[in-house]
N, C-alpha and C positions, 0 to 999 in steps of 0.2 A: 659532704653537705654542699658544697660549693655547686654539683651537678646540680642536685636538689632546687635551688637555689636560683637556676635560672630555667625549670620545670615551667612550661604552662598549665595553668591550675585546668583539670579535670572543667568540661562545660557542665551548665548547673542547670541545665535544662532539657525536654525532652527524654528519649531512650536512654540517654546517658546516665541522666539524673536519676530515673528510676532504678536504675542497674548499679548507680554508687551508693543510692540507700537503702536497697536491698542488702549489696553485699556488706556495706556499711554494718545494717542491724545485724545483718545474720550473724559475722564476725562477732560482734559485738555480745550476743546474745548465744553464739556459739563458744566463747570464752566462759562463760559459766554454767555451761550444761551438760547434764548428769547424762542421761538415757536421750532423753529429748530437750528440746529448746523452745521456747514458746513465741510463735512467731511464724509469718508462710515466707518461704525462701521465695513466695513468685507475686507478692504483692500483700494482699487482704491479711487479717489477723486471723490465726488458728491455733487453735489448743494443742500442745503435744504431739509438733511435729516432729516426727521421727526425722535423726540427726542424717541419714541416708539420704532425704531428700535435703536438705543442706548439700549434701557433699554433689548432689547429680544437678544442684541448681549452678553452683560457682562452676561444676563442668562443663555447662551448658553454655556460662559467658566465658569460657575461653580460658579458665582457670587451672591450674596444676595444681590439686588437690592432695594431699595425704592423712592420713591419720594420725592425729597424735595424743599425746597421752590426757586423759581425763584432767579437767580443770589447768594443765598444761600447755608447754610447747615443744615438748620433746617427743619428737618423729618417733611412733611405734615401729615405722621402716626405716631401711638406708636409704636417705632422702633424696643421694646426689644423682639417680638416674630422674629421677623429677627433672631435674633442672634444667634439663636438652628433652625429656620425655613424660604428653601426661599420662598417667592412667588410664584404661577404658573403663568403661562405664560399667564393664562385666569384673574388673578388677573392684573399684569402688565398690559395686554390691556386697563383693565378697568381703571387703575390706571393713562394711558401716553393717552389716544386716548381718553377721553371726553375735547378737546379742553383746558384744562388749562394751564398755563405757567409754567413749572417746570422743576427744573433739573434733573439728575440721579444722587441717591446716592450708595456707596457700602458699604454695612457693613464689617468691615474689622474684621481682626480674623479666627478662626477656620471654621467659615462658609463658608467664602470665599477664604477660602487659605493664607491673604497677609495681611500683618501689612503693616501700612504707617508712616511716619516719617514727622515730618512740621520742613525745618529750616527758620522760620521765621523773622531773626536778620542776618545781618554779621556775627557777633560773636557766634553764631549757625550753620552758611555752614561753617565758617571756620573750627567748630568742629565737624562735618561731616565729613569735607573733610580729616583730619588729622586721623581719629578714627573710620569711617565706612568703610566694603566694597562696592566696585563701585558697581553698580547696574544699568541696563538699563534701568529698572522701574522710571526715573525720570523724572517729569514735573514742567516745571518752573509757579509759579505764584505771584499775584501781589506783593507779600512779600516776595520770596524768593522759596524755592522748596520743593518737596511733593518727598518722596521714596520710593518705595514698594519695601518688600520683601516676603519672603514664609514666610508664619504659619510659628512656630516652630512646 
């Protein structure tokens, strides 16, 4: 946490902004999707977008993508070649478009640019909120909120 801690907070404007509350929602909205997710991984709202274009959007911003389990966070793959390597785009296809139920994971770290922070308790956003910088990068969920910032 201490790294964390002395992060500069993601800019909140411009390309970046739009690119933190994309992946923002998508995350967001990919944590509770069945087949599809409702939402456009590239901007505007759309009905029922197929979770593949999810996975080819965070690929697109430099992301280490995998799949993982439905309403989940457990890697349908062995996640640790992610972590130094991402997927092609021909993998992901194969990975999101054979019909299965899954969500999109991001390997967070060096590969993808963004650590994430879980405050999952009160007394965890409380020490958040007193001891981190803001950051736009944030999504609320069922327990409380998720943070991203840059790599160091």
């Amino acid at each position: 946490m201490t790294r964390a801690r002395n992060e500069k907070a993601p800019t909140a404007s411009g390309e970046a902004r739009g690119a933190a509350e994309t992946l923002g929602r998508a995350i967001d909205e990919a944590s509770v999707a069945r087949e599809t997710v409702i939402g456009s991984p590239k901007g505007g709202p759309a009905m029922n977008t197929p979770i593949i274009d999810y996975a080819l959007a965070f690929h697109e911003l430099g992301l280490s993508v995998i799949p993982v389990r439905e309403r989940g966070k457990t890697p349908t793959e062995a996640w640790e070649r992610w972590q130094t390597e991402r997927a092609s785009e021909d993998l992901l296809r194969e990975w999101f478009s054979d019909g299965s139920r899954l969500n999109v994971g991001i390997v967070c770290g060096a590969i993808s640019g963004i650590v994430a922070l879980d405050t999952d308790s009160p007394e965890a956003e409380a020490w958040a909120l007193r001891r981190l910088p803001h950051t736009s990068w944030r999504v609320q969920t069922s327990k409380g909120w998720h943070r991203y910032y840059r790599h160091p």
